[in-house]
mmCIF file of the C-alpha atoms, coordinates in Angstrom:
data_MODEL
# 
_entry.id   MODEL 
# 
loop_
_atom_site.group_PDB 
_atom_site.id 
_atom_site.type_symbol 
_atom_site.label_atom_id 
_atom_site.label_alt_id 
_atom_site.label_comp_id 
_atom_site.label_asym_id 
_atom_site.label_entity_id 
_atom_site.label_seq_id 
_atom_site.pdbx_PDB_ins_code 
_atom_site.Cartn_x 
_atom_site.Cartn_y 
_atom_site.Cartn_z 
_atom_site.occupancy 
_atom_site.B_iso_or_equiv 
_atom_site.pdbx_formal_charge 
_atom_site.auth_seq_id 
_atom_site.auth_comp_id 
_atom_site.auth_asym_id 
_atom_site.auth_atom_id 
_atom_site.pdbx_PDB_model_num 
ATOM 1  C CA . UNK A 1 1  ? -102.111 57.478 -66.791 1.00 0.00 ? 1  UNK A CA 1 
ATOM 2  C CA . UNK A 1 2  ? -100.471 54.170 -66.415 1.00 0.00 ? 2  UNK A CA 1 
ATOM 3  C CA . UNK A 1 3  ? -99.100  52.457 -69.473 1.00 0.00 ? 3  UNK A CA 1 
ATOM 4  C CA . UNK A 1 4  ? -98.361  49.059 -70.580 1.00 0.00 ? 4  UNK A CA 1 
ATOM 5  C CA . UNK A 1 5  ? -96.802  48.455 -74.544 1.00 0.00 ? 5  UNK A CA 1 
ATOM 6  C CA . UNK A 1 6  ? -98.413  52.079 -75.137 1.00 0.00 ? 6  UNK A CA 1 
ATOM 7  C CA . UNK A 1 7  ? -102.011 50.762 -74.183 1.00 0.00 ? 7  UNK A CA 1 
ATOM 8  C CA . UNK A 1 8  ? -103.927 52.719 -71.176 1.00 0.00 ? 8  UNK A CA 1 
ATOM 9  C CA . UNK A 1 9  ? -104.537 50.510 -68.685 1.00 0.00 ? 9  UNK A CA 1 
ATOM 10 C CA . UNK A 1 10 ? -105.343 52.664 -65.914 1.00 0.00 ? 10 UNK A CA 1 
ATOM 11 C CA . UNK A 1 11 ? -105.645 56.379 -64.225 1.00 0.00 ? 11 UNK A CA 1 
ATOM 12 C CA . UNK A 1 12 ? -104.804 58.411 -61.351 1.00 0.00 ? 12 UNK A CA 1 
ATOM 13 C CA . UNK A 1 13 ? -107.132 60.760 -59.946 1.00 0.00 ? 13 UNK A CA 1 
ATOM 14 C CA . UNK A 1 14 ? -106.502 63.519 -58.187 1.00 0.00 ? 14 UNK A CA 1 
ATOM 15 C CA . UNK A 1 15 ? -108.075 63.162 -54.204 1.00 0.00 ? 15 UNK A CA 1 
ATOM 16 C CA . UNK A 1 16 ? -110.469 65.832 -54.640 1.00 0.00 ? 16 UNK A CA 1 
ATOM 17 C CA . UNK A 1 17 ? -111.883 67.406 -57.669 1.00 0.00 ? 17 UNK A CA 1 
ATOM 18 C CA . UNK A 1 18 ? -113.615 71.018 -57.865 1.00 0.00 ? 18 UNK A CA 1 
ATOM 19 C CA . UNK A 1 19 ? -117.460 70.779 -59.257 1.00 0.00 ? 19 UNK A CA 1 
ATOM 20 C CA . UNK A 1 20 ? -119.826 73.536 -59.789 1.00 0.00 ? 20 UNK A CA 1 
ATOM 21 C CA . UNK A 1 21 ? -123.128 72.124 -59.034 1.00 0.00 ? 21 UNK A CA 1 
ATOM 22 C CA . UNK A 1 22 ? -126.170 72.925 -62.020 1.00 0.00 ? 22 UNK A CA 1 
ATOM 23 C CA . UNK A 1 23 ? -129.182 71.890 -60.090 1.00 0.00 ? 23 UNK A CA 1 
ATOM 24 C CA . UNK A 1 24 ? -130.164 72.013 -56.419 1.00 0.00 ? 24 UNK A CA 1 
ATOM 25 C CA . UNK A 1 25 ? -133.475 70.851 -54.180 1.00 0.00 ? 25 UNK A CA 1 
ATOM 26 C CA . UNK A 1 26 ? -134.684 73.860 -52.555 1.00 0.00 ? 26 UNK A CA 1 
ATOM 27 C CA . UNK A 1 27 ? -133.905 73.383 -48.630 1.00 0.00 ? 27 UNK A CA 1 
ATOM 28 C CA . UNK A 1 28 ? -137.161 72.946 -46.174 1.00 0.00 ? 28 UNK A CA 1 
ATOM 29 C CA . UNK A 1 29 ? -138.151 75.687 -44.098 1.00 0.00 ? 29 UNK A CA 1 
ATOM 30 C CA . UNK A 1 30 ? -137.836 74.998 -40.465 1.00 0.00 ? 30 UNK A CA 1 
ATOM 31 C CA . UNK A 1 31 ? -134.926 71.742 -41.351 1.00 0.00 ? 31 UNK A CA 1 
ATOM 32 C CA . UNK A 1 32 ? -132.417 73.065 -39.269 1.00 0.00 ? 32 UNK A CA 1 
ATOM 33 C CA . UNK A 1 33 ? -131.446 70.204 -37.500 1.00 0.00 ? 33 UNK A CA 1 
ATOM 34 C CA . UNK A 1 34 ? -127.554 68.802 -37.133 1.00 0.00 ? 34 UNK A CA 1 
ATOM 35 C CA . UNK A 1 35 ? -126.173 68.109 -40.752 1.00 0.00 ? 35 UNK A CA 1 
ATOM 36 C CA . UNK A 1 36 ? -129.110 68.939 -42.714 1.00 0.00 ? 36 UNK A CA 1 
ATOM 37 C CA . UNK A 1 37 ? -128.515 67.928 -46.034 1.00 0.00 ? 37 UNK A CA 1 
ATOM 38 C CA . UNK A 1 38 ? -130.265 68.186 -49.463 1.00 0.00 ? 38 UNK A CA 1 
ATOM 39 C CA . UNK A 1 39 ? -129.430 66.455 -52.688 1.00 0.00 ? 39 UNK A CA 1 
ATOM 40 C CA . UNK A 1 40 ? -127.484 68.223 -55.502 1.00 0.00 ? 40 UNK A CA 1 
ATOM 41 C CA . UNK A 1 41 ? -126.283 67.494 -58.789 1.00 0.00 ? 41 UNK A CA 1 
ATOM 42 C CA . UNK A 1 42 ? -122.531 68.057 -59.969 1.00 0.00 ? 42 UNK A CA 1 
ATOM 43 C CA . UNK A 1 43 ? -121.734 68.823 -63.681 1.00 0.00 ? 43 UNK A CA 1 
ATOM 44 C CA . UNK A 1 44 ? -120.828 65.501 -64.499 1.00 0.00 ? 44 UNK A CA 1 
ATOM 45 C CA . UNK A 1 45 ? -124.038 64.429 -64.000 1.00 0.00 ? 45 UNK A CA 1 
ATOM 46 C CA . UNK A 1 46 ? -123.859 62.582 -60.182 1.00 0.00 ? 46 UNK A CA 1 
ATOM 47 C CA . UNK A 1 47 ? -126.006 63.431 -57.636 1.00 0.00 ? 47 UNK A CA 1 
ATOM 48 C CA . UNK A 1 48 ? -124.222 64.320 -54.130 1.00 0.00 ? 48 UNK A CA 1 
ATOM 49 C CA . UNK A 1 49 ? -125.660 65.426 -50.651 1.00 0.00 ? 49 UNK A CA 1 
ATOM 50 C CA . UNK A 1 50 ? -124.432 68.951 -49.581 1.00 0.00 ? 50 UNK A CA 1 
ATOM 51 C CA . UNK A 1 51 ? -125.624 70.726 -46.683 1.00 0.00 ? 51 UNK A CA 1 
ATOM 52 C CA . UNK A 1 52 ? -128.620 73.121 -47.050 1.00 0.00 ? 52 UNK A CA 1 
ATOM 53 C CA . UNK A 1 53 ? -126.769 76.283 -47.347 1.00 0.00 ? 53 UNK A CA 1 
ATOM 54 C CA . UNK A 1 54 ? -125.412 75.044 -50.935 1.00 0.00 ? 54 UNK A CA 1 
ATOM 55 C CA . UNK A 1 55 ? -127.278 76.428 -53.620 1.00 0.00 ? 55 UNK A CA 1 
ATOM 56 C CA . UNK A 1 56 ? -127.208 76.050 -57.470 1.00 0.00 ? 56 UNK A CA 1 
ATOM 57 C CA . UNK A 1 57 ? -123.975 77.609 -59.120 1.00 0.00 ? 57 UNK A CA 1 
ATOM 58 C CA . UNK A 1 58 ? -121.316 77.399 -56.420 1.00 0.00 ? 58 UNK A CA 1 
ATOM 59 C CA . UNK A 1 59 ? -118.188 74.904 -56.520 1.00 0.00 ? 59 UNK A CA 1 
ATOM 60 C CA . UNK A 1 60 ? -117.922 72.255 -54.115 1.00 0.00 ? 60 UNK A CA 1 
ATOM 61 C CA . UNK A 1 61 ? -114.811 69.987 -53.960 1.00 0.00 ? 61 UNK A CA 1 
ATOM 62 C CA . UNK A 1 62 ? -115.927 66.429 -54.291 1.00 0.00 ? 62 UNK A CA 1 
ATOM 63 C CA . UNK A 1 63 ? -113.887 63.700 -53.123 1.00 0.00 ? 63 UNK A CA 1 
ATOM 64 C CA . UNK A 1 64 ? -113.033 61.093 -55.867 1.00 0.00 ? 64 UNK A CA 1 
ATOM 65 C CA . UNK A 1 65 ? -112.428 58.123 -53.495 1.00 0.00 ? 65 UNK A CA 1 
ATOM 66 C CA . UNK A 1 66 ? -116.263 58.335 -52.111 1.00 0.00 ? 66 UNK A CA 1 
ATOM 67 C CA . UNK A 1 67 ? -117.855 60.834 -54.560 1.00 0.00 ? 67 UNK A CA 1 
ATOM 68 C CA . UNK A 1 68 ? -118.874 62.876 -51.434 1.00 0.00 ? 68 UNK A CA 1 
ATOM 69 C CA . UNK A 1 69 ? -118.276 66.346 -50.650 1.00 0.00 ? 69 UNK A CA 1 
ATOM 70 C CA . UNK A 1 70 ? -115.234 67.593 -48.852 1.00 0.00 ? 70 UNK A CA 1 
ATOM 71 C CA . UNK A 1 71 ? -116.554 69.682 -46.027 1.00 0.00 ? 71 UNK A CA 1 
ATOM 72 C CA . UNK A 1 72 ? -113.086 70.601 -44.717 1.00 0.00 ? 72 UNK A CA 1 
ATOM 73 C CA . UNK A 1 73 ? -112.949 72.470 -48.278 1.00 0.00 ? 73 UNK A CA 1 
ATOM 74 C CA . UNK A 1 74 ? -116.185 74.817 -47.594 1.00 0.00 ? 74 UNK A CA 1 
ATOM 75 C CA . UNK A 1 75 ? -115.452 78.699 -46.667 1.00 0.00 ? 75 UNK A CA 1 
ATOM 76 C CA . UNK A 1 76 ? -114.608 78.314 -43.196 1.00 0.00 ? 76 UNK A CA 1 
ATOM 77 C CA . UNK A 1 77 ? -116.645 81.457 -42.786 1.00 0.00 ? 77 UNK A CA 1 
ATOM 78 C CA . UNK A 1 78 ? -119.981 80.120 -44.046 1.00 0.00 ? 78 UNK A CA 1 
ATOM 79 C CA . UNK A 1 79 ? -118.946 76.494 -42.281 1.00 0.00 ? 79 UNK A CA 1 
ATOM 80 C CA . UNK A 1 80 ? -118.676 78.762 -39.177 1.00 0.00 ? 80 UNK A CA 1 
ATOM 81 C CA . UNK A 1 81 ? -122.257 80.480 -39.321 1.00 0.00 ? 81 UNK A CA 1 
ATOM 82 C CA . UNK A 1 82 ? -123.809 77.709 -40.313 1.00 0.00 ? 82 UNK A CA 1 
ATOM 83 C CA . UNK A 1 83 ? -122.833 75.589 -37.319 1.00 0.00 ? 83 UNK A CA 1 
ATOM 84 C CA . UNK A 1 84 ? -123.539 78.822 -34.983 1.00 0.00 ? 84 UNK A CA 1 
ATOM 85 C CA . UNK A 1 85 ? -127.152 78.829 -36.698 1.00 0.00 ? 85 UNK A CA 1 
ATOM 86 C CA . UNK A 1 86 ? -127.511 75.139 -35.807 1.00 0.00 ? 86 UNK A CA 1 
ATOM 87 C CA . UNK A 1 87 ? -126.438 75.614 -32.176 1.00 0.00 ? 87 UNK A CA 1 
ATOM 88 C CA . UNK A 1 88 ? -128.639 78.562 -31.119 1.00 0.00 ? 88 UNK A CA 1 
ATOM 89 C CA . UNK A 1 89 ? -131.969 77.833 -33.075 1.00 0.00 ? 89 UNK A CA 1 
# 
């Protein structure tokens, strides 16, 4: 927090924060093209696009200069398969 004669006048934020999301569109059948995304909705309330492999429950890391997610954060595993997936089908 930044100060000024003991009165808060501002904040740092981290550059990414970890959110587990609480509610999740189910993804369309057969939407399996490039960067498919769906909407999903953080604990703090805001509503962010994740891909369609996200479902309710799981943390995503949620960039606080953009409020969108930080791919580069996903399991590189699941990041992996799902591009694979996209490739071949």
């Amino acid at each position: 927090m930044q100060f000024h004669n003991s009165d808060i006048v501002g904040i740092i934020l981290p550059d990414k924060i970890s959110f587990k999301i609480t509610s999740t569109e189910q993804a369309v059948k057969g939407n399996t093209s490039y960067g498919a995304m769906k909407d999903a909705v953080i604990e703090t309330g805001l509503t962010v696009k994740v891909p369609i492999f996200i479902s309710e429950g799981e943390e995503i890391i949620v960039s606080t200069e953009d409020g969108k997610i930080c791919i580069k954060s996903l399991n590189t595993k699941i990041l992996f398969l799902y591009m694979f997936i996209l490739i071949f089908i």
